[in-house]
N, C-alpha and C positions, 0 to 999 in steps of 0.2 A: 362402299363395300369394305366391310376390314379385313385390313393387312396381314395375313401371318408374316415372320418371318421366318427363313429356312434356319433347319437346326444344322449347325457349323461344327468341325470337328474339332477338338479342342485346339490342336494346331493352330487354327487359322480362323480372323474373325469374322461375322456374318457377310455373307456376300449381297451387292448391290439389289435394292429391291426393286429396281428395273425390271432385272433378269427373273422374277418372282411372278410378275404379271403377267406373265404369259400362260402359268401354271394355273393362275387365279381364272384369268377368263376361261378357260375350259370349263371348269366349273370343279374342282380339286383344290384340296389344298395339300404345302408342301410337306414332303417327306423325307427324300432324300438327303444325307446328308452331305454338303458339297466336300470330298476329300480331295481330287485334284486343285491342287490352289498355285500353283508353277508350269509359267508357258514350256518348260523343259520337261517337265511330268506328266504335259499334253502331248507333246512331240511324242514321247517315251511309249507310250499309251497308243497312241494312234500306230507308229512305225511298229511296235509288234504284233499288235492285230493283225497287220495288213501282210507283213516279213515280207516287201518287193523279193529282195537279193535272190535270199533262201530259197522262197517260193521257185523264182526264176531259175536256178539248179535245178530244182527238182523237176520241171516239164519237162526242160533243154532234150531230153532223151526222145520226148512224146512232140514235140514243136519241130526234132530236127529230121523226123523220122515222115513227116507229115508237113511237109513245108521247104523244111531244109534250111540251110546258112542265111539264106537270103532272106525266106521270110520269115527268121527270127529276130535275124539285125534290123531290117528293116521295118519290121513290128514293132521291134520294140522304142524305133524313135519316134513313131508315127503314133504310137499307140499314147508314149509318155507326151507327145504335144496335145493331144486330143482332147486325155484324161483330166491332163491340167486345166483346158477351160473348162471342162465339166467340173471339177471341184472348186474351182472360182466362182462357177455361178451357183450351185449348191452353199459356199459360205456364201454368196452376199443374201442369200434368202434366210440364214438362219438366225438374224438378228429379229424377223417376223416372229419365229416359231424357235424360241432357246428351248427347248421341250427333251426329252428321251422317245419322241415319236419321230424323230426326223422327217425322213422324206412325206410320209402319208399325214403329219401334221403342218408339213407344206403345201401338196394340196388339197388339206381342208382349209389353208387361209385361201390358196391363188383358185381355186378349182372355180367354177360358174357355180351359181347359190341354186339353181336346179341338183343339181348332180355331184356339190362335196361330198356330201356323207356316204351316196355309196362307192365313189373312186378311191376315197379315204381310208371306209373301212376295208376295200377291195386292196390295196394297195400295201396298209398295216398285216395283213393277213398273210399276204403272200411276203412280208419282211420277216413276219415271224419265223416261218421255216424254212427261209434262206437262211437266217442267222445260227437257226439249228442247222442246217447241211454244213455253213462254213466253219462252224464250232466241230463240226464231225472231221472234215476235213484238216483242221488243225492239228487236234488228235491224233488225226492218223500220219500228218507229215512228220509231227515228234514220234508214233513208232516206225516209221519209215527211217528215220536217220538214225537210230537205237539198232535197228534190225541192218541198217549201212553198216554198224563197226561190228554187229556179230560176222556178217555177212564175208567183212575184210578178214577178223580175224581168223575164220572158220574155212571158208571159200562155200557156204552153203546158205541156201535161203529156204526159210518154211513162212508161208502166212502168219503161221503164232507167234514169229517173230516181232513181227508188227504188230500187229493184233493184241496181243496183252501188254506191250506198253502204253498202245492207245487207249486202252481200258484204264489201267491201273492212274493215265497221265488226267484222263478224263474225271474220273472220281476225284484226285487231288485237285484238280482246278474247281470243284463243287467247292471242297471242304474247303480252300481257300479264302472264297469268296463269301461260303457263310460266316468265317471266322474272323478274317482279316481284311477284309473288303471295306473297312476304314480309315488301310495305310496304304493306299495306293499310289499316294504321292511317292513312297520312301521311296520305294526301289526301282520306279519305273527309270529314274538318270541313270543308273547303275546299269540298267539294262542295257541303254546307250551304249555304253561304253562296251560292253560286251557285245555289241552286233559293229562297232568299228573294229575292233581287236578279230573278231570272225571273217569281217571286210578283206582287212591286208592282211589276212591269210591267206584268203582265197586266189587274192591280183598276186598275193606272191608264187604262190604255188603255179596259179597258171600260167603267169610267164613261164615259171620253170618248166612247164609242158612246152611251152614254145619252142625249146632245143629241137625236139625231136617229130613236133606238129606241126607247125605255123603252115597255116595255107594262104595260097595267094589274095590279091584283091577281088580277080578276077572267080575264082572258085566259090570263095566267100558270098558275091554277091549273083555269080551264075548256077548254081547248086539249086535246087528244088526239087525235092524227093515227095512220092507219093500223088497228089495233083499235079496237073499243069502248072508253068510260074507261077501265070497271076495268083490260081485259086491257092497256091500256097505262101502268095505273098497275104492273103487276106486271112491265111489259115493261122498265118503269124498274129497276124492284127488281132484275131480273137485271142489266141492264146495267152498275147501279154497285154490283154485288155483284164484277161480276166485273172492275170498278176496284182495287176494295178487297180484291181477294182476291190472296194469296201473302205478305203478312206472316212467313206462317209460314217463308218464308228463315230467319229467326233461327233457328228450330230447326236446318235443314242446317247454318249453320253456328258450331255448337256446339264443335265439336271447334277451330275456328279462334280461338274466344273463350277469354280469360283469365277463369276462374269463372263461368262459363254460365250454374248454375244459380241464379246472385242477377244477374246482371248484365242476362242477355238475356231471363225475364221483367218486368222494369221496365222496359227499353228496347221490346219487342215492345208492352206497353201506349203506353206517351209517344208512340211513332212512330204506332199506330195512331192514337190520339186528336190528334196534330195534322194529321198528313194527313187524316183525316176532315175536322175543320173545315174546311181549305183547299179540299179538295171541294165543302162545303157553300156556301164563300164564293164558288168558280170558277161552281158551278149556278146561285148568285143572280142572281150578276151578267150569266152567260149567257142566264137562263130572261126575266131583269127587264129588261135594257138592252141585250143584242142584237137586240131582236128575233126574226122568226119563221125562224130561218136555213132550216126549212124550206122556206122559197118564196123563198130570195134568187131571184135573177135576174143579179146582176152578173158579170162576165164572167171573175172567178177563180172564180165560182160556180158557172159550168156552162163549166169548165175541162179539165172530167173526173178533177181532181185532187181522191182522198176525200174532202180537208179541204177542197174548194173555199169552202164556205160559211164555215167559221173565216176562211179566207186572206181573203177580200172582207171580212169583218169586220172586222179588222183594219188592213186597207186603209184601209177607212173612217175607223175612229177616228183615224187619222194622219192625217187631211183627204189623203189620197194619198201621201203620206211613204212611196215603199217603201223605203227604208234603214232607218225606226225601225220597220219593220213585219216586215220579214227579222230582225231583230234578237231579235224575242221566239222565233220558231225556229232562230235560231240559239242562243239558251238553251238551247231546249227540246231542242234537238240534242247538247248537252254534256252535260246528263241522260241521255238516253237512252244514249247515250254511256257514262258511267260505267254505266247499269243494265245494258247490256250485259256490261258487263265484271264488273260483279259478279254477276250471272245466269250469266254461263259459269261463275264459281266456285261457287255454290250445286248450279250443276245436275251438275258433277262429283262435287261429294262428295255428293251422292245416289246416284250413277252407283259412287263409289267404297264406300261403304256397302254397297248390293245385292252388289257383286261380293265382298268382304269377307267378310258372311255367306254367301254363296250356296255357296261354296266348292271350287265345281266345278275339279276336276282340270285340266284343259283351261285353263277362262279363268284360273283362280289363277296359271297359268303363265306364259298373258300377259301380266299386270297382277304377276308377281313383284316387279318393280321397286319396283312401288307398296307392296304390302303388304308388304314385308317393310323396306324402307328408311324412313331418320327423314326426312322431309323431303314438299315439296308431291306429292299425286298427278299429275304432271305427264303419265302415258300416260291419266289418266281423264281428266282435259283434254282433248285429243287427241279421243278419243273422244266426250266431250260434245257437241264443236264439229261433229261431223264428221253429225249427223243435220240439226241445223238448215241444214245449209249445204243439206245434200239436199233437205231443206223447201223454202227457198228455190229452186231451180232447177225443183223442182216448177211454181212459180208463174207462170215461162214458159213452162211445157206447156200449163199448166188452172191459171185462176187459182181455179175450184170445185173441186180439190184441194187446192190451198193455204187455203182458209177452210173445208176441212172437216177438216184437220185442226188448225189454230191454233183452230179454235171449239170444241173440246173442252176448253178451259184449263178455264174457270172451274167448269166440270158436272163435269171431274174431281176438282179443289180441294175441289168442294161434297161429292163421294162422298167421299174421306177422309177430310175433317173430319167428316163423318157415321158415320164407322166410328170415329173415334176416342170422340165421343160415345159412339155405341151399348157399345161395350166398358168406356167409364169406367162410363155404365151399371147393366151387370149387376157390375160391380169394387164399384161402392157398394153393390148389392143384397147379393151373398154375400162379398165380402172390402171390408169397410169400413173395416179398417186399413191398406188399400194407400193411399189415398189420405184417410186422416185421418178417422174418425168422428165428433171434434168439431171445432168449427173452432180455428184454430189462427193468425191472422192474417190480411192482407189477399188470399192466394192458399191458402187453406185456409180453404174456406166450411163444411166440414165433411159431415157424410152427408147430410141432411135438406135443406139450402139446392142444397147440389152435384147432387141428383138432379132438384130442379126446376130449377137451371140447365141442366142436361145434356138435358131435355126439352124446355125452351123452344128449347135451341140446334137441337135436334134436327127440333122442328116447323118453323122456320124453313128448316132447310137440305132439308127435302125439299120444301117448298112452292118452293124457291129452283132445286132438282133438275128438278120438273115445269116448271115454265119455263123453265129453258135448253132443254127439249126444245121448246118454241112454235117455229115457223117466223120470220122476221126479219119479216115481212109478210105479210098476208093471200092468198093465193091464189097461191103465189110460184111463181117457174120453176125449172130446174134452179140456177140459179147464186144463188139468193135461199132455197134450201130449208136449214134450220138440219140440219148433218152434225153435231153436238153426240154425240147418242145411237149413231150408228151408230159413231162413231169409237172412242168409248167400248168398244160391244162390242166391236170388233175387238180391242181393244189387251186386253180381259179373255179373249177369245180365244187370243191368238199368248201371252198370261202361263199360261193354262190348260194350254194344249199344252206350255211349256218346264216346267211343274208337273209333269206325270205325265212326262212324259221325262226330265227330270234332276234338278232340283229339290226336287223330292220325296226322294232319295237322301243328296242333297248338302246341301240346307240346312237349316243348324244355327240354332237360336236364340242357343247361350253357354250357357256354363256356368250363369249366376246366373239364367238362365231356364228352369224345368223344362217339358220338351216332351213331348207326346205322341206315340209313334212308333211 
């Protein structure tokens, strides 16, 4: 077979053509230009997609209120041990499949030769529009912290607050990416730097809350508001599951990275493992020194702005200082910010990927540009951007359309990583030289170790499953009723139906993958 080689950004020279053959056996040839070429611009890259810290602010109001002290603290260390094996064994699998299809061209390597291509394209399908709900969500957490410092400075909340920052933030992350989306290396270090400089802001501030908050051990860890303990220690567990969940960006973008498969398993580990901590350190110091944000009362509190209880928090700590208190959202704003923009690139080349394999006559046509030219998918861009926008305008019709579909993120996350499990699996049960029968280094635990990882991760992620289905609160109304599950169906639904309608025809797994047909 001949070799293309990937076209290289002038920056940096062609990347190993190891990392190529995996593009080759599908039956593709390469396009992408590799821009990330620094394990520091993979870190960069990965930690803002994901924003643990940020993110973890922003629920604390929705976690403490339904859960409580205890099972947010407690979530969030169970949740950061848990997630960690699970993206351990997600890298050691992606040296099989260095691709931009991640998980669902995992298991089309690990899946039984009955049954890859429809778990595959079942699986790529339902990534597609998670990655547009989590791309929606980003959006909106950047107008969420724009709409914090009107909100500080004003004392008043309106939805368009939000609302047309998340539009205006969304569009620029389009044009970004069709323009610039060749310098992703530059800035993502820079980024770094500004989400440590937003870090010990936050630890500084909240201790300063500690003067007049700090709660006991004992409060801290006996507190559960909303359920019963248990169910709000487990109601934690989901919530900072679904902090910690989407790491797996590294995998999409694979094809974007210089040598994937050594670079973006060691980075996917280091990012996890420090954003965890950072989480761990954000829940301390919110569970221990904010006090009960549950029952503020202060008047950014019952603002009707989500984060009212964060905002009065903060407030606080600045003895009223709303300049230095605007300021930590304004951080949190340039994060989100970048995760938008690097969320619209992630969520194309998944979007680019599916159409890719999928091969259908029709879209191939559309999307000629893309598959067949060396350079950015700039019409999957396009496309990316163009669901979440919908999402968003949702949100002024039925603001319970718009949370029943962004609350499907983390329950769908959890279903893939569950099927990629389940498939490595049975891969160890009957083919245990796909993935190494003995161990072989620190991401090759070998047959015996890898099947009890693969179960542990496994128990976890369904226990994690059944809980994103719990309702937000006890006895809820239409607008408080967790849309998690239904949303879910649907989308295995409208994938089921484009299955036997075309799908099925059309999509191919590649050559280096042998299909059942």
């Amino acid at each position: 077979m001949e070799m293309r080689v990937r076209p290289s950004s002038p920056e940096s020279p062609p990347r190993p053509k190891q990392e190529d053959v995996a593009i080759e056996e599908l039956g593709h040839k390469v396009t992408i230009p590799s821009t990330l070429t620094s394990q520091l611009g993979i870190i960069g890259t990965i930690s803002t997609v994901v924003c643990p810290w940020p993110s973890a602010l922003s629920i604390a109001p929705l976690a403490l209120s339904n859960g409580g002290t205890g099972g947010l603290l407690v979530g969030f260390i169970v949740s950061a041990i848990f997630m960690t094996l699970v993206y351990y064994l997600i890298a050691e699998k992606l040296p099989l499949t260095p691709t931009a299809g991640g998980q669902y061209h995992m298991v089309l390597k690990l899946a039984p030769e009955r049954y890859r291509r429809f778990l595959s394209y079942i699986c790529g399908f339902a990534l597609c529009f998670t990655w547009a709900s989590y791309l929606t969500s980003a959006s909106w957490l950047f107008g969420m912290n724009i709409s914090g410092i009107i909100t500080i400075r004003t004392g008043e909340y309106q939805t368009y607050y939000t609302f047309v920052p998340a539009v205006c933030m969304l569009t620029f992350a389009c044009a970004v990416n069709l323009s610039w989306g060749r310098h992703m290396n530059v800035f993502e270090a820079l980024v770094l730097v500004v989400q440590f400089a937003a870090f010990f802001l936050v630890v500084v501030l909240l201790g300063m809350a500690s003067g007049t908050h700090t709660l006991s051990a004992n409060f801290t860890f006996d507190t559960f508001t909303g359920y019963p303990r248990w169910i709000g220690v487990l109601l934690g567990f989901s919530y900072c599951t679904g902090v910690l969940g989407g790491f797996d960006c590294a995998t999409h973008l694979a094809e974007d990275t210089q040598d994937p498969g050594n670079e973006i398993p060691k980075s996917l580990l280091l990012s996890t493992t420090v954003n965890s901590f950072s989480c761990i350190v954000v829940a301390i110091l919110v569970t221990f020194c904010a006090g009960d944000l549950a029952l503020s009362d202060g008047p950014l509190a019952v603002s009707g702005h989500p984060l009212g209880p964060i905002l009065q928090l903060f407030l606080d700590a600045t003895r009223g200082n709303k300049s230095t208190a605007c300021s930590v959202f304004a951080l949190s704003a340039i994060i989100f910010a970048v995760a938008t923009i690097n969320t619209a690139t992630t969520s194309s080349r998944m979007l680019f990927s599916l159409i890719r394999d999928g091969r259908d006559p029709i879209v191939t046509k559309l999307f000629a540009k893309d598959l067949n030219g060396e350079g950015l998918p700039r019409r999957c861009v396009v496309v990316a951007c163009i669901l979440p926008l919908i999402i968003l305008w949702i949100n002024f019709v039925s603001s319970v359309g718009f949370q029943a579909i962004v609350s499907q993120v983390t329950l769908a996350l959890v279903i893939t990583y569950f099927m990629v499990f389940a498939c490595s699996l049975d891969a160890r049960i009957h083919r245990p030289d796909l993935l190494g029968s003995a161990p072989g280094g620190f991401f090759r635990p070998g047959r015996y170790l890898g099947i009890a990882t693969d179960i542990t991760a496994m128990v976890f992620l369904f226990v994690m499953g059944l809980i994103c289905c719990i309702p937000f609160a006890p006895n809820p109304n239409a607008a408080g009723w967790n849309y998690a599950p239904f949303m879910i169906l649907a989308v295995v639904l409208i994938g089921l139906i484009i299955w036997f309608v075309s799908a099925r025809k059309h999509y191919r797994p590649g050559q280096g993958v042998p299909a059942h047909v």
